[in-house]
N, C-alpha and C positions, 0 to 999 in steps of 0.2 A: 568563487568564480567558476565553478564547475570544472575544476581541471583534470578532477580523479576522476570525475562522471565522462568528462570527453575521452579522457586516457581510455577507462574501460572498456567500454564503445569502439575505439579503436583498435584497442589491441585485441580485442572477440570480435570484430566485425564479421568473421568468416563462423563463430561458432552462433551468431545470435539469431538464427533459426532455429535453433536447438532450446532458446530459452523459453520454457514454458509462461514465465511470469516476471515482470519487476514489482519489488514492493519496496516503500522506504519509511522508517521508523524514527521518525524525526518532528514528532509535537508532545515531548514530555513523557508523563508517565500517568494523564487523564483517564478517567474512564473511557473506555470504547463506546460509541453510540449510534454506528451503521458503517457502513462497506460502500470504497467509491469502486467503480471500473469504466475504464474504456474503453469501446469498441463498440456503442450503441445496443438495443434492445435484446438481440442474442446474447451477446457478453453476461447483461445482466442476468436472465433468465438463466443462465448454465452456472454463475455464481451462485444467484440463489437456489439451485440444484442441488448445487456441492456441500451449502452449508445444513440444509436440512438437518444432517445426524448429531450435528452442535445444538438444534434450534434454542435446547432448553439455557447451554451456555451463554451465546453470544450474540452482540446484535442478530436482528432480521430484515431491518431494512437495507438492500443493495439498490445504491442511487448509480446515477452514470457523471461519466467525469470529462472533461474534455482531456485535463491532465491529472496529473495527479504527483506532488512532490517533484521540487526542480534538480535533484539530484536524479532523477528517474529521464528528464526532455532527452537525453543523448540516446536513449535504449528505446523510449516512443518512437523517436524521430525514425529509427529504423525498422520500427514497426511490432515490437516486442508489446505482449499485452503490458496492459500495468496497473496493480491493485491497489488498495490503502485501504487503511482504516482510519474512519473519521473519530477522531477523540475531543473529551472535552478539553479546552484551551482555554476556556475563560479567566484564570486567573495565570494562567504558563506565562506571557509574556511581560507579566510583571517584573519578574526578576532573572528572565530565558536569558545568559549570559552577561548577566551579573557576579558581583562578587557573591550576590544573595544566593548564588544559582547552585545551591547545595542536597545534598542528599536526604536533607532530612525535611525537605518538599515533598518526597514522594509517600502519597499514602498508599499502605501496602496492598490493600484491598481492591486497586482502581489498577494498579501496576498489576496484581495477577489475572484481573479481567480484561486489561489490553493485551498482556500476553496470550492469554487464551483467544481472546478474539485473530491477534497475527498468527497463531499456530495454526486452527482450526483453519483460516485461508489457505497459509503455507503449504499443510498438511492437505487439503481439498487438490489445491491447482497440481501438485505434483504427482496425485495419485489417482485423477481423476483419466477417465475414458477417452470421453474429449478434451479436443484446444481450445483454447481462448480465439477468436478472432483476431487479427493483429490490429494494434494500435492505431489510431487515424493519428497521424502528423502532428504535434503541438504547435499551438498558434503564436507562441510567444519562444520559439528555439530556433 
């Protein structure tokens, strides 16, 4: 129901000019296979800036998002940029909480190239020159 996400939001609403980025890590443990952002045609171009010194690591494609992860609408809503990485999912919501929904889904390979793909973001947004653009509004918060 989004209660942590609205809590947060509330209880930082005076610090979330301060936040360079929201990112949320919630479609398994798929390979990575491009970069969302929001903020329109800047946003992208300053993401795909940032990624450059990964290029040999991690996706290249940065698409644009209107949103991105519903745990993220409360920190949009206030205008905070917001990133993601797009992974594969085609077989995640098979057994995504289920009793099946065990650790021995993850293959290891595709788990350290998502990791490396949300570092390399991580890593870019918070060490980067420029800011992201803020968020446009989510349509659905």
């Amino acid at each position: 129901g989004l209660s942590g996400a609205r809590a947060y939001a509330e209880t930082h609403r005076a610090e979330l000019a301060k936040h360079v980025a929201a990112m949320e890590a919630d479609s398994g443990a798929g390979a990575p296979f491009a970069y969302r952002v929001t903020g329109g045609v800047a946003a992208q171009k300053l993401v795909q800036s940032w990624l450059l010194p990964f290029s040999a690591l991690v996706p290249k494609d940065v698409g644009l998002t209107d949103e991105w992860g519903a745990d993220l609408l409360p920190l949009q809503a206030q205008g905070v940029p917001v990133l993601g990485v797009a992974q594969d999912v085609s077989d995640y919501f098979e057994w995504h909480h289920t009793a099946g929904d065990t650790v021995d889904k993850i293959r290891p390979r595709e788990l350290a190239q998502a990791q490396a793909a949300f570092f390399a973001l991580a890593h870019a947004a918070a060490n980067a020159e420029s800011r992201l653009p803020p968020s446009p509004k989510p349509t659905r918060f």
